[in-house]
N, C-alpha and C positions, 0 to 999 in steps of 0.2 A: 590847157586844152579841156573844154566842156563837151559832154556830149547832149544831147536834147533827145527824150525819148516823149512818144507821144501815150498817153493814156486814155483815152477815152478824148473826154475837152480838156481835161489840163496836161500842160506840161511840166516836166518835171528837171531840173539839171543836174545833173552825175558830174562828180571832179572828175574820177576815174582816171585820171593820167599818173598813179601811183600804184605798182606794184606792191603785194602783202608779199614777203618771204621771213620764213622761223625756219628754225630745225624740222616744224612736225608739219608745217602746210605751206602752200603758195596758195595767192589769191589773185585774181587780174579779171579786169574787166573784158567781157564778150558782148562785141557790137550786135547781137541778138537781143541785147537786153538785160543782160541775169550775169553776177558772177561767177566766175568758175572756181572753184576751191578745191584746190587737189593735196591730200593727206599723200605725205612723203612716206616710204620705206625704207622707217628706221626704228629707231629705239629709245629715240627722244620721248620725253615724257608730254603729253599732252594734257596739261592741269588748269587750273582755274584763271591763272596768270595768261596763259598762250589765248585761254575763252578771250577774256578780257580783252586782250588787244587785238582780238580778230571782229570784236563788235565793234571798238572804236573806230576800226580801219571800214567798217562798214559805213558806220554812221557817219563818217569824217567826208568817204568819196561818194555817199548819195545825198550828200549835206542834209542829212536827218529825216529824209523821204523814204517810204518806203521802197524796199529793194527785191530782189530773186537773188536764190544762188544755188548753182548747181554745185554739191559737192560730190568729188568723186572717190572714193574708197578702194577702186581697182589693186591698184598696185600694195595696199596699204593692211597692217593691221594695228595699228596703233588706235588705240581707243582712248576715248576722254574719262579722265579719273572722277568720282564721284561727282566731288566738288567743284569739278567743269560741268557736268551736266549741270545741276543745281544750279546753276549761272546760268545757262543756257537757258532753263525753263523758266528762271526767276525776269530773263531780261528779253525774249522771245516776244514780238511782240505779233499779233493775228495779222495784220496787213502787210506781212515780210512773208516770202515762202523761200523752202528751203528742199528740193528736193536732191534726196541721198541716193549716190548709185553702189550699193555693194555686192559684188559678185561670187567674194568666197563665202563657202557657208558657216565660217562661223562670225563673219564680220554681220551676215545679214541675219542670225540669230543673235548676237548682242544688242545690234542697231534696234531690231526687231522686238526687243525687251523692252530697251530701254522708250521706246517710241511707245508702247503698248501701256506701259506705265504711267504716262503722263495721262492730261486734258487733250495735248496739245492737234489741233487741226493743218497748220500750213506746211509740216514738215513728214514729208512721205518717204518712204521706201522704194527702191525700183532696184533689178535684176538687169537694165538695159540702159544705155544714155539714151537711146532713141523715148523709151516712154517716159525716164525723167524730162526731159526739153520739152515734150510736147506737155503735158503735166505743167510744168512751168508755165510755159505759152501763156496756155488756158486759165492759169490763176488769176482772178479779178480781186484787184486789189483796193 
């Protein structure tokens, strides 16, 4: 199953007929457009390996086009260990957006750091899924 999203004039084809699930996240395609990435409540470790195969999984189901993902943080306080970030910022690329929803305060004070830290522009913050999606929506990619 392919899905066809339109951008502008080109089109683009998504595998998307593959579910991500680990210990620390699920991933699944949203017929809006954007993945959904939802960080489980646990205790698993979320390290540079878990980064690793969540890019693959990305780049595998948008067959290496730029994507969206809406990750959501709600339920979650598991945080990525150093050297998953470092992954993250080293393999990030600007025409990907990644908008993060974190509701407790201390997930959107670390988020909040670690985002503050970098260069990076496509990956935002949001208190609400309503302003993440529409955030997404509007990212021209």
């Amino acid at each position: 199953l392919s899905i066809y999203l339109e951008y502008t004039d080109q089109k683009i084809t998504m595998n998307c007929n593959k579910e991500y699930d680990s210990p620390v996240a699920n991933i699944k395609w949203d017929k809006r457009g954007f993945f959904v990435f939802t960080l489980k409540n646990t205790n698993a470790i979320y390290d540079k390996e878990e980064t690793i195969n969540q890019f693959n999984y990305f780049l595998e189901q948008s067959n290496g086009e730029p994507y969206k993902v809406l990750m959501d943080s709600t339920d979650s306080l598991v945080f990525p260990t150093d050297c998953a970030f470092e992954y993250f910022f080293e393999k990030n690329k600007e025409e990907n957006a990644t908008a993060i929803i974190a509701t407790s305060l201390p997930m959107q004070i670390l988020m909040g750091q670690m985002l503050k830290g970098s260069e990076v522009t496509n990956t935002k913050l949001f208190k609400t899924e309503e302003q993440a999606i529409e955030w997404l929506m509007n990212f021209k990619q």
